[in-house]
C-alpha positions as a Markdown table, in Angstrom:
| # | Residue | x | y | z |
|---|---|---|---|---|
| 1 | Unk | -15.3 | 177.1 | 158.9 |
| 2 | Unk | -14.6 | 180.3 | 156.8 |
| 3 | Unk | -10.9 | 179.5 | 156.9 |
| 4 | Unk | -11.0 | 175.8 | 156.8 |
| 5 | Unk | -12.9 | 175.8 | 153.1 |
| 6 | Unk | -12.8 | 179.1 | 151.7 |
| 7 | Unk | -8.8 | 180.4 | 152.2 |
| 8 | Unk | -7.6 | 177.4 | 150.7 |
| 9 | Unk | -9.7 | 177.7 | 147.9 |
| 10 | Unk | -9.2 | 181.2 | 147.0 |
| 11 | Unk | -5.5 | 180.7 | 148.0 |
| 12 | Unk | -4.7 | 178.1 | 144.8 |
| 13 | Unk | -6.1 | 181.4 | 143.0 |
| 14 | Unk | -3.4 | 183.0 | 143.2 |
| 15 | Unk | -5.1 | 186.7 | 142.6 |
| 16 | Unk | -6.3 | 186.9 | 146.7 |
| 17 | Unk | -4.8 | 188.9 | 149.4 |
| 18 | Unk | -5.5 | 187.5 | 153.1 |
| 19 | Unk | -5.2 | 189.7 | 156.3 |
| 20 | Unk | -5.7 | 187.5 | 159.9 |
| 21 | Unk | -6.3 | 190.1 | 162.6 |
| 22 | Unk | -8.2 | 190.1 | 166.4 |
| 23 | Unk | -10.3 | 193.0 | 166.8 |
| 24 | Unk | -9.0 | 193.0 | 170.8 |
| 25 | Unk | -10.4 | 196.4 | 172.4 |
| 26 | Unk | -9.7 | 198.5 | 169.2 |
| 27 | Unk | -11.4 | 196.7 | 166.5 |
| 28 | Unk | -11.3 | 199.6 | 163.7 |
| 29 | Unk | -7.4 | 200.1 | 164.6 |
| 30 | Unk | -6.9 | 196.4 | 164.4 |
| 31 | Unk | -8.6 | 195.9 | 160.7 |
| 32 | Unk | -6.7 | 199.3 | 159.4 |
| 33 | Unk | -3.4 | 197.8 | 160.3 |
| 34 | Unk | -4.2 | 194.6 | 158.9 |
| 35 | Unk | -4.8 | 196.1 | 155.8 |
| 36 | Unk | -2.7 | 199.1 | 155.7 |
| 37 | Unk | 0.3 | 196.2 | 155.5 |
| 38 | Unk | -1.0 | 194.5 | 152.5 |
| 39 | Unk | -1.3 | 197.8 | 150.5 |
| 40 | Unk | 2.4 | 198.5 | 151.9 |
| 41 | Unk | 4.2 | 195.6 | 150.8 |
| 42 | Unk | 7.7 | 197.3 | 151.6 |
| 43 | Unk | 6.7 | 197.4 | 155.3 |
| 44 | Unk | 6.5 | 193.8 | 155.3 |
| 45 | Unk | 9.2 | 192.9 | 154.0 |
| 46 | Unk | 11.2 | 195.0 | 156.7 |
| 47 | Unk | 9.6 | 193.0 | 159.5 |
């Protein structure tokens, strides 16, 4: 629901930064590197 209404608002924006992650059996590691890659904007460009 969250993504459905909210993103796409907060999307047109333009001043938003969105990180999708699953928590899987590590949820603190999962959120960090979620993050961690939208601080670090030269590691995603080299993926």
């Amino acid at each position: 629901m969250v993504l459905a209404e909210l993103v796409p608002k907060l999307a047109k924006a333009k001043n938003c930064l969105f990180a999708y992650f699953s928590p899987g059996k590590n949820p603190f590691y999962a959120i960090a590197k979620a993050l961690f890659i939208l601080y670090i904007p030269e590691i995603n460009e080299k993926k």
